[in-house]
N, C-alpha and C positions, 0 to 999 in steps of 0.2 A: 781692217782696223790697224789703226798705228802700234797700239796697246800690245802687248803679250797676251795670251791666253787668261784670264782668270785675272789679270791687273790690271785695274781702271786707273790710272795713273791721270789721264785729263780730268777725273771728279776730284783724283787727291789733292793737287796741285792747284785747282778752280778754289778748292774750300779749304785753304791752306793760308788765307790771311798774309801771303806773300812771304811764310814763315820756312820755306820748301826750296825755293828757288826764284830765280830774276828772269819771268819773262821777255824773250826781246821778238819774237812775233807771235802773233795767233791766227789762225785759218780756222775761218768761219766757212759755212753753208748757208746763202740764201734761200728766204724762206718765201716762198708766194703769200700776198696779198690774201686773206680772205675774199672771193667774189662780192661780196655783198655783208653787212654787218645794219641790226638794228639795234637802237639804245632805251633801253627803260626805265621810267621812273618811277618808286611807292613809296610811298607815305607812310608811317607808322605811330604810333602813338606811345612807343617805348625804346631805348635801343634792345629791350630785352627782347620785346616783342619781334625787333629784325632779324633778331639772332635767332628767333626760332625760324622765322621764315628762309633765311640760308639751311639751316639744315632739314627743314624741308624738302626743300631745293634737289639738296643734294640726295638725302632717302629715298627721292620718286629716282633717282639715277640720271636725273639730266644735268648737262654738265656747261653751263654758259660761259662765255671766250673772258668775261668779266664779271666780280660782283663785288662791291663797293663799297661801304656805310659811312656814312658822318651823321652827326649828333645835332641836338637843335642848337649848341654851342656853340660849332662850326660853321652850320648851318648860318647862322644868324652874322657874323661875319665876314662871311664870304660872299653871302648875295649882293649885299650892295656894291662892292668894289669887280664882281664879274658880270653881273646883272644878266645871269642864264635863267630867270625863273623860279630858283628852290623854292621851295614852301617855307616861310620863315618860322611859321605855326607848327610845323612839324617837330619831334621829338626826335624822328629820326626819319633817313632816307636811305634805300638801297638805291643803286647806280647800276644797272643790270646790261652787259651789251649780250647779242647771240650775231652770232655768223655762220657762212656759209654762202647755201648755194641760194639765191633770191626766192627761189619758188620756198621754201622752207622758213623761210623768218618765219610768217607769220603765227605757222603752226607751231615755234618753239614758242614764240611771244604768248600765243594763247597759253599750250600747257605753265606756261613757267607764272602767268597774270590767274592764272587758276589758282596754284597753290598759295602763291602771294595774299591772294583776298581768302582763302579759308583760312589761314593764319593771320587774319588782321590787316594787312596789307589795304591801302585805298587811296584813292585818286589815283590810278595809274594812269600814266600816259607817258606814250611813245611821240621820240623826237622825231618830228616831221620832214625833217630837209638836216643836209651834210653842216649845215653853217647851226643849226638848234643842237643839234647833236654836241661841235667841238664848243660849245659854249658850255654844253653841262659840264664836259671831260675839264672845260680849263678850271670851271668853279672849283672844279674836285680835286686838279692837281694848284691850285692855289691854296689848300688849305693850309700846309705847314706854313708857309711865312705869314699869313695872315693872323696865325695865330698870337702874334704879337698884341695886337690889338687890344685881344683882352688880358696881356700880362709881357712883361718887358722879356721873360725867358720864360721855358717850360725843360721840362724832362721828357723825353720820349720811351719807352717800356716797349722794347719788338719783342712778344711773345709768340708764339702758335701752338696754338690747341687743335684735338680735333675738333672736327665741323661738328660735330653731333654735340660738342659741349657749346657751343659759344654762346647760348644763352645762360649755363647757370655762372658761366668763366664770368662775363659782363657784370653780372650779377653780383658775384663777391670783389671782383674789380673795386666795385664802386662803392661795396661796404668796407674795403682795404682803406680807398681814398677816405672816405667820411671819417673813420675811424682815428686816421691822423691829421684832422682836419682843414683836408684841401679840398680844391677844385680841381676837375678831370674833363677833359673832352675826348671823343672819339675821334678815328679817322682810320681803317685799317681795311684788308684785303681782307671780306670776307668769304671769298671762295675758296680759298685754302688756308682757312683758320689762324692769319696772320694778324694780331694784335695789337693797336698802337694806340695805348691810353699814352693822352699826353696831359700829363700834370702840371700846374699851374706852376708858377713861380712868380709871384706880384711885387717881393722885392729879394734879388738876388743876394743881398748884403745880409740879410738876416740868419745866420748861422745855425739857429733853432729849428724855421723852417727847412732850410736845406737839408739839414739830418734828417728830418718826419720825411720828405720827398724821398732821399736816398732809402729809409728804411721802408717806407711803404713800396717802393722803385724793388727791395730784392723779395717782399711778401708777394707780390704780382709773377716773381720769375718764380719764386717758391711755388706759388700755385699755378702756374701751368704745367711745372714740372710733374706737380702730384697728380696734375690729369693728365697724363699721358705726351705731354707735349714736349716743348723746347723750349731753354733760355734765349734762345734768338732764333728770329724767322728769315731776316735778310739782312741786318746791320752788322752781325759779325759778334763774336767776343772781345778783341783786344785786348784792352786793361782793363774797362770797366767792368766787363762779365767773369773776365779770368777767375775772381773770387768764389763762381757761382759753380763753375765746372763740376767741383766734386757732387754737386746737388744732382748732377745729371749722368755723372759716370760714377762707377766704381774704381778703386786705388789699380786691379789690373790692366783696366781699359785707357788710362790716364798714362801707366806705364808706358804699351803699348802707343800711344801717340808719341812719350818721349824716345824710343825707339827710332820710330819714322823719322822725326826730327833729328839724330844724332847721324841716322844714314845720309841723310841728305845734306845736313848742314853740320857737322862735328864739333866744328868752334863756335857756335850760335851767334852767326855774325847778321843773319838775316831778321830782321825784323825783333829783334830779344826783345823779351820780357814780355809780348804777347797770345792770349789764347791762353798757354801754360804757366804756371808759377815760373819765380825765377830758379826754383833749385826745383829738380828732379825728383817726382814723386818716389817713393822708396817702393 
């Protein structure tokens, strides 16, 4: 290890929002190919109902390479312009891949189409051939720009919760949104409780709604915080989360980052006014 004993210096620096120092290279380790990889599809009749089915999932202790959701929002948007098949009827879909070694798919596919249909799960089906497959994956990685369609912007909300909440998380999600009354789509990493209500915005000029989105936008990060989670899953804090931090640290743990900060960068030339307020927690 490069690292000193007891200091992980490449996670500090990785999750440092470039707030630490100015990378000028990185050494990476290639990683083999999985041998062989299947993709699955279910159907739902809620997103609540998927959310039980991911922790499921996870409860029996199987642990699949992917697992997915989009809503019938998304859903509905997205099939016509990639034309993989989705169910447009559906309320919701998981996108399930497993891999390994080829003799074993099937028996993950079975255990994991087992739990799926005693939690509501139906119409499964496995993508048949390499070219069915990267057609569901592009439907799924087209969701974000697509979302335009039904609204000229949105707000995206990265939360993560545990897996064991993301049904009741979903849940009050969607009574946050009703509550200030928008529209919400899903789209998020549901294998590791990665959150991404994206909220409508049908006219950005309207100043009224902007606030309900923003407010409703920090009750979402409020409530993953009180279940055990994170105000961000992979997008980072910057500016816009900076406000939330205390919600998720304590004034000594806050200190303690201004510290690290002051070692590394003294005169705050690196990336200011991110992650942390702009004055020094006391």
């Amino acid at each position: 290890a490069l690292d000193y004993p007891a200091y992980d210096l490449c996670g500090l620096l990785t999750g440092s929002e470039g707030m630490l120092a100015l990378m000028t290279s990185i050494t990476v380790r290639l990683v083999r190919n999985p041998p062989a990889i299947k993709t699955l599809l279910a159907v739902f009749d809620s997103v609540e109902q998927a959310g039980m089915g991911v922790s499921a999932i996870i409860a029996a202790g199987l642990v699949p390479a992917t697992m997915e959701m989009m809503d019938q929002k998304i859903i509905q948007i997205v099939e016509p312009f990639a034309h993989a098949g989705l169910p447009i009827e559906a309320q919701a879909i998981l996108i399930i891949d497993v891999d390994g070694y080829a003799a074993s798919l099937d028996q993950q596919i079975a255990e994991v189409s087992r739990i799926l249909l005693a939690h509501g799960g139906r119409d499964l089906r496995v993508a048949s051939s390499p070219e069915e497959r990267t057609q569901i994956w592009f439907a799924r990685k087209s969701a974000a720009g697509a979302i335009t369609r039904l609204a000229p912007s949105y707000y995206t909300v990265d939360i993560t919760v545990p897996r064991s909440l993301l049904t009741e998380t979903l849940f009050e999600v969607n009574q946050v949104c009703e509550k200030y009354g928008l529209r919400v789509g899903y789209v998020f990493h549901a294998g590791d409780g990665n959150l991404h209500p994206l909220i409508m915005i049908p006219d950005p000029e309207d100043s009224d709604l902007v606030e309900r989105v923003h407010s409703a936008g920090r009750e979402v990060v409020e409530l993953a915080v009180s279940k055990g989670g994170s105000l961000s899953g992979e997008h980072g804090v910057g500016i816009e989360k900076r406000q939330y931090m205390p919600l998720m640290f304590n004034e000594a743990e806050l200190a303690a980052m201004w510290d690290v900060k002051e070692v590394f960068d003294p005169q705050s030339l690196l990336n200011p006014g991110k992650s942390l307020s702009h004055q020094r927690y006391s």
